[in-house]
C-alpha positions as CSV (number, residue, x, y, z in Angstrom):
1,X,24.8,-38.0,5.0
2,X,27.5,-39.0,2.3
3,X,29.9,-35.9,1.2
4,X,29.9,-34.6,5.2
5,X,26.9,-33.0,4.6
6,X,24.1,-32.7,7.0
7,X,20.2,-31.8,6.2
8,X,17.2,-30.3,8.6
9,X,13.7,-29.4,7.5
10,X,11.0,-27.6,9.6
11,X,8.6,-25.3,9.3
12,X,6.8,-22.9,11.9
13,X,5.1,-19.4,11.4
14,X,6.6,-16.3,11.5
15,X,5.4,-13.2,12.9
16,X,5.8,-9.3,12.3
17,X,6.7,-8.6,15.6
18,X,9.4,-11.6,15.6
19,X,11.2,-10.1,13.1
20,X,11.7,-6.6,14.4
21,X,12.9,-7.6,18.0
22,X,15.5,-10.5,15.6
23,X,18.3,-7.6,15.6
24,X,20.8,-10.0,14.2
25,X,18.5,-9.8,11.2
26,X,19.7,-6.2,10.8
27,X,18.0,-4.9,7.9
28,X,15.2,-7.5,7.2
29,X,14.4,-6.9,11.1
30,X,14.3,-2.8,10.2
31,X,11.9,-3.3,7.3
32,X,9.7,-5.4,9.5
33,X,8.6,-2.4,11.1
34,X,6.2,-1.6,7.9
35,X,4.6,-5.3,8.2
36,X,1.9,-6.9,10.7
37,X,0.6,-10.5,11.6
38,X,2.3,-13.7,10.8
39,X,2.9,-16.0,8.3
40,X,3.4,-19.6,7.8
41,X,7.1,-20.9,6.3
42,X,8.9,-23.9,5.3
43,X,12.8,-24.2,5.9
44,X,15.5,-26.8,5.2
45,X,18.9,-25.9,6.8
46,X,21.6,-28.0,6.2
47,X,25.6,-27.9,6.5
48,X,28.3,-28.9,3.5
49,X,31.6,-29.5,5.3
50,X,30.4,-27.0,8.0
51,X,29.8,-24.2,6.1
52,X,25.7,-23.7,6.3
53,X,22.8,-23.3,3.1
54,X,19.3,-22.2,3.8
55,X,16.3,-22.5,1.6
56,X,12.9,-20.6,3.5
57,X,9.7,-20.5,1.6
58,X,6.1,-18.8,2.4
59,X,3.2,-17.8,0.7
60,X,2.7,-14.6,3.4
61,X,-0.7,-14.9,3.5
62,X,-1.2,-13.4,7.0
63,X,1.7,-10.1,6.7
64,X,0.4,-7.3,5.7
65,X,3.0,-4.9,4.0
66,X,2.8,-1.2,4.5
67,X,5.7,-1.2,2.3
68,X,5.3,0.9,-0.8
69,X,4.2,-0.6,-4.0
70,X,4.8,-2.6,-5.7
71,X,5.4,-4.4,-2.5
72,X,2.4,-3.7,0.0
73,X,0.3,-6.0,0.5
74,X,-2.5,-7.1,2.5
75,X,-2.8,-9.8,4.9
76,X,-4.9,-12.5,2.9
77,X,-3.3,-11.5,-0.2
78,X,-0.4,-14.7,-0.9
79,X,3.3,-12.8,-2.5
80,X,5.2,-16.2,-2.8
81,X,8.7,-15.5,-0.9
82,X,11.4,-18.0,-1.6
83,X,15.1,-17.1,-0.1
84,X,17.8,-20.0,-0.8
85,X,22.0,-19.4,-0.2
86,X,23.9,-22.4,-1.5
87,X,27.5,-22.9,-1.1
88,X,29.3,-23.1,-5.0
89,X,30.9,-26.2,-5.3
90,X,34.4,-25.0,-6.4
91,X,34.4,-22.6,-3.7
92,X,35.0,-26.1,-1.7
93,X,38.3,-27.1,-2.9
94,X,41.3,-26.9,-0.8
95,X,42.6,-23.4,-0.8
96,X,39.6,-21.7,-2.3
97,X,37.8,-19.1,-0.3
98,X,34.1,-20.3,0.6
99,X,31.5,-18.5,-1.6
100,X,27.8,-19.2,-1.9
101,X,25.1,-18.0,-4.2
102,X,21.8,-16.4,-2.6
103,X,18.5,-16.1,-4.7
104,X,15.6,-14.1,-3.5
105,X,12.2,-14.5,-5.5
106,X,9.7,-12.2,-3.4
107,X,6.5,-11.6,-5.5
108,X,7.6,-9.2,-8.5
109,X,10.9,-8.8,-7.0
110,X,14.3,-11.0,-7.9
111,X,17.2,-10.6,-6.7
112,X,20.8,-12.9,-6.8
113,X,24.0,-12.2,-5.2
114,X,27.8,-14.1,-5.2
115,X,29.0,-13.6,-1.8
116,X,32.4,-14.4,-0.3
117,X,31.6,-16.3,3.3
118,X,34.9,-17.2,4.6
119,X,35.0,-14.3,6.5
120,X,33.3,-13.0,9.7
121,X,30.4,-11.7,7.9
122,X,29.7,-12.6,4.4
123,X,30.4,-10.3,1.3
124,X,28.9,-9.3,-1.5
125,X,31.0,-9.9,-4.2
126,X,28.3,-9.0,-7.2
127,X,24.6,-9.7,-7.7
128,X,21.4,-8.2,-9.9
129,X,18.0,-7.2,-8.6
130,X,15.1,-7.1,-10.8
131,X,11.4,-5.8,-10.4
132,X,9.4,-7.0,-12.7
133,X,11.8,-8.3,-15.0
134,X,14.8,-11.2,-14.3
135,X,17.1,-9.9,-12.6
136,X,20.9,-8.9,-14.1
137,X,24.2,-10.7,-13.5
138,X,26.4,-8.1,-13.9
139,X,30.8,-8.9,-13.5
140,X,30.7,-7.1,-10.5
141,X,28.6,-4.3,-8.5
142,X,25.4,-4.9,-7.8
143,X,22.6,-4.0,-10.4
144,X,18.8,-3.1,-10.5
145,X,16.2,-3.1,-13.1
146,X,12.9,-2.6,-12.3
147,X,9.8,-1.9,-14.4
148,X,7.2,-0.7,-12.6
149,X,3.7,1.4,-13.6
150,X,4.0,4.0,-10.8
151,X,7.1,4.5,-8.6
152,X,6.6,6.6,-5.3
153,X,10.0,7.7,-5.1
154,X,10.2,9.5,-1.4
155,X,8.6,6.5,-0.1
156,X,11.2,4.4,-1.4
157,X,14.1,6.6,-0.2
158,X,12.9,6.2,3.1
159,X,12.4,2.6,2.8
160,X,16.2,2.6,1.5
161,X,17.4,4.9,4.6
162,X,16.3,2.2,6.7
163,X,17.9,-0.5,5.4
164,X,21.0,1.2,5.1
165,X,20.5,1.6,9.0
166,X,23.4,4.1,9.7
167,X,24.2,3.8,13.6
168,X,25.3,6.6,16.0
169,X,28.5,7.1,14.5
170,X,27.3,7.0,10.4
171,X,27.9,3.5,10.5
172,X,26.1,0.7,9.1
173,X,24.3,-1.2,11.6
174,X,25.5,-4.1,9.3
175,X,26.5,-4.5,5.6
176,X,23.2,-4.8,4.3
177,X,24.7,-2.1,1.8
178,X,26.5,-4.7,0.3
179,X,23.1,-5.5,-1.5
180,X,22.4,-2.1,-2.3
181,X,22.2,-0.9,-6.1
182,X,25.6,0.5,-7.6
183,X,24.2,0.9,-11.0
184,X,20.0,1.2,-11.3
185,X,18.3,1.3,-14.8
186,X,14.4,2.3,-13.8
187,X,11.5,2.4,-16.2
188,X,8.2,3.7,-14.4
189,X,5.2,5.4,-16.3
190,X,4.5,8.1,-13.5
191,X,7.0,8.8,-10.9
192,X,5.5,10.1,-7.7
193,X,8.2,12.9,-5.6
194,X,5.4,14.1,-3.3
């Protein structure tokens, strides 16, 4: 295409099991374990001066979500999923460093992060996550708000240990804690520590 920019569309289905043996998925493929069946998706992958964007939608329907609320889910249940990274245009001009812009729209979750790609592994630079509510844009750290009816707290610290991954050694498995809240304002009618 014109600009040096090249575009592929597919779609397929995706299934539970898929996802946790992906290890190059690193956290998503961790979380899988609290998900069954499959799902159907759409994706469009294409490559601006050979740096890549991705835009995946799904429905869900078929994945069941043992996750806890409000993100469990059963498996004829739809939660729309969208995931898109898009390189930022200025980031493309001769002796920038390469940054793109990720958006995550996952039922009553939002989330959007900045990250810096010109590395080995892309970093998060800043981003917002919102439950619930839009998500923040905050100068720089990444931020949560969330506004939820009932919030099962030790079930969500576990669901947050796993993400974080720590290997052998203490270390991250990846930088999925890059994504992770540095600032978190929460608003729950009943909290749940049991």
């Amino acid at each position: 295409q014109a600009g040096g920019s090249l575009r592929f569309s597919g779609q397929g289905k995706a299934t539970a099991e898929g996802l946790r043996r992906a290890a190059e998925l690193g956290a998503v493929a961790r979380l899988a374990g609290s998900l069954s069946g499959a799902a159907s998706y759409r994706a469009s992958l294409g490559f601006v001066r050979g740096a890549a964007e991705l835009t995946v939608t799904s429905n869900l329907v078929g994945i069941t979500s043992e996750l806890p609320v409000p993100m469990r889910k059963s498996a004829d249940s739809p939660m729309p999923l969208r995931y898109q990274s898009t390189l930022q245009p200025e980031s493309l001009q001769p002796g920038q460093a390469l940054r793109d812009a990720v958006r995550i729209e996952l039922g009553p979750l939002q989330a959007q992060f900045q990250r810096d790609v010109s590395g080995e592994a892309p970093r998060v630079l800043r981003g917002g996550i919102g439950i619930n509510e839009a998500a923040p844009q905050p100068e720089r750290g990444v931020r949560a708000n969330a506004t939820l009816a009932a919030l099962p707290l030790d079930a969500w610290e576990g669901v947050l240990a796993r993400l974080g991954g720590a290997g052998a050694a203490g270390e991250a498995q990846d930088d999925a804690s890059g994504y992770l809240p540095t600032q978190i304002a929460l608003r729950a009618q009943t909290l749940d520590t049991s």
